[in-house]
C-alpha positions as CSV (number, residue, x, y, z in Angstrom):
1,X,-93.1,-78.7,-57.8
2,X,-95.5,-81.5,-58.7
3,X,-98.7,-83.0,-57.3
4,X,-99.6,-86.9,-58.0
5,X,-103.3,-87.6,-58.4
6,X,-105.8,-90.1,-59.3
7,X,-108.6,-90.4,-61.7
8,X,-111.0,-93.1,-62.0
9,X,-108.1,-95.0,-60.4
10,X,-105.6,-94.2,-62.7
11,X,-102.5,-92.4,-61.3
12,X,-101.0,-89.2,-62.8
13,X,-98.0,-87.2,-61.6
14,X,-98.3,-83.5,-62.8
15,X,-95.3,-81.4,-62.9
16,X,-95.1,-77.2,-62.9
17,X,-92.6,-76.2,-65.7
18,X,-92.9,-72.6,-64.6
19,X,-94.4,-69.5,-66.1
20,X,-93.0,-69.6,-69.3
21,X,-94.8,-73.3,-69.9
22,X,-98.4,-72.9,-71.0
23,X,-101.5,-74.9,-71.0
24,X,-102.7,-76.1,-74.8
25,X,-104.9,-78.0,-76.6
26,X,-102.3,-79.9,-77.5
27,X,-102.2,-81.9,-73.9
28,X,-105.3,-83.4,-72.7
29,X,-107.4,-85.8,-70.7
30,X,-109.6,-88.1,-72.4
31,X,-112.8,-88.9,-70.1
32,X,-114.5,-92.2,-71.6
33,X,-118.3,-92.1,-70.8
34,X,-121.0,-94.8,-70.3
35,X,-123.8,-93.5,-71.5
36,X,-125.4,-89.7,-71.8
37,X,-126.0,-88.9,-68.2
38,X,-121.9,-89.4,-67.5
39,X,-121.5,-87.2,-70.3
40,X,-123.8,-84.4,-69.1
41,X,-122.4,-85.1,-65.8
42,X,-118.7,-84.3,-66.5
43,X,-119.6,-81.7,-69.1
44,X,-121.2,-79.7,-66.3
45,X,-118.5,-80.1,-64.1
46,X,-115.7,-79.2,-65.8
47,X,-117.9,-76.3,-67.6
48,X,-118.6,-75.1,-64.1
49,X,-116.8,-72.1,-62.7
50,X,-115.7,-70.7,-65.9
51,X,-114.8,-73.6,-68.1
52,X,-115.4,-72.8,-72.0
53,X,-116.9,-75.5,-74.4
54,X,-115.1,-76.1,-77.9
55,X,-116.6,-78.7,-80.4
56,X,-117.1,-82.4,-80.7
57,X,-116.7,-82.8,-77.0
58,X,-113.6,-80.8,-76.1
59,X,-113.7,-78.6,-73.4
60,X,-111.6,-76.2,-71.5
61,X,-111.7,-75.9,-67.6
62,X,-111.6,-72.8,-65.9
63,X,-108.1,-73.5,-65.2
64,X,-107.0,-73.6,-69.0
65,X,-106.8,-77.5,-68.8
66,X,-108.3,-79.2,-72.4
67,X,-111.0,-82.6,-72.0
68,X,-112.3,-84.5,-74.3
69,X,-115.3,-85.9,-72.8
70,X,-117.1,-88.7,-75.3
71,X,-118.7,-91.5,-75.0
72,X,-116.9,-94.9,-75.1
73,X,-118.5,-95.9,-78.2
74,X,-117.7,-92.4,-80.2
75,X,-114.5,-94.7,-82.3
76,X,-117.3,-97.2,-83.8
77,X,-120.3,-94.6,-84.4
78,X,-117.6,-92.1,-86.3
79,X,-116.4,-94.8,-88.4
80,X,-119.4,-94.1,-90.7
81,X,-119.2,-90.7,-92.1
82,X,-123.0,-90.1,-91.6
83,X,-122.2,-90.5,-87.9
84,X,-118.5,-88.4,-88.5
85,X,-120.6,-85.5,-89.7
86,X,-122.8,-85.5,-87.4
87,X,-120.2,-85.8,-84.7
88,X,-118.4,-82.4,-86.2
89,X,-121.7,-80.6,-85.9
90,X,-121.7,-80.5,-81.8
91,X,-120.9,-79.1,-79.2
92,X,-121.3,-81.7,-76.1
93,X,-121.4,-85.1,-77.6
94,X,-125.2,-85.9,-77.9
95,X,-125.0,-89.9,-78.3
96,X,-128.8,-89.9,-79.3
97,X,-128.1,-88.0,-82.1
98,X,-125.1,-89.8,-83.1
99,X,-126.9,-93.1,-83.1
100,X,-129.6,-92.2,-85.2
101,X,-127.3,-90.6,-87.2
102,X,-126.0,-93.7,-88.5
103,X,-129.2,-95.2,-89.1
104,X,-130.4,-96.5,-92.2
């Protein structure tokens, strides 16, 4: 059994193992985000319905499936620790907050 399906026009093909394969963190999609309101956007989504937020922008869905939903930028503002620890301090990426973090 397997379904193929796209996202943001990239194509996946996603296969059922059977019952004794289980969802972890260990697999999961990476959602690249503009600017705050795509963020809050696909945090609210994928929270909605039972999803479960984790830290530094990882998620769960309500279907057990793991995101990491962060803004494009998150490699070059975590580069400086200032902006690392600020980073491991949140929940949902807040890419305010991690800007001025860096600040001098």
């Amino acid at each position: 059994m397997s379904v193929a399906f796209e996202l943001d026009g990239r194509p996946f093909l996603a296969l059922n193992g059977g019952p004794s394969y289980r969802l972890t963190p260990a697999f999961s999609l990476y959602v690249p985000c503009k600017d705050q309101a795509e963020i809050d956007h696909f945090w609210s989504a994928l929270l909605s319905d039972g999803g479960e937020p984790s830290r530094c922008g990882w998620l769960v869905d309500r279907f057990g499936l793991s995101w990491q939903v962060i803004p494009e930028e998150l490699p070059e503002l975590i580069s400086d620790p200032r902006g690392l620890q600020a980073m491991l301090k949140m929940t949902k990426i807040d890419l305010a907050a991690l800007r001025a973090a860096i600040q001098p």
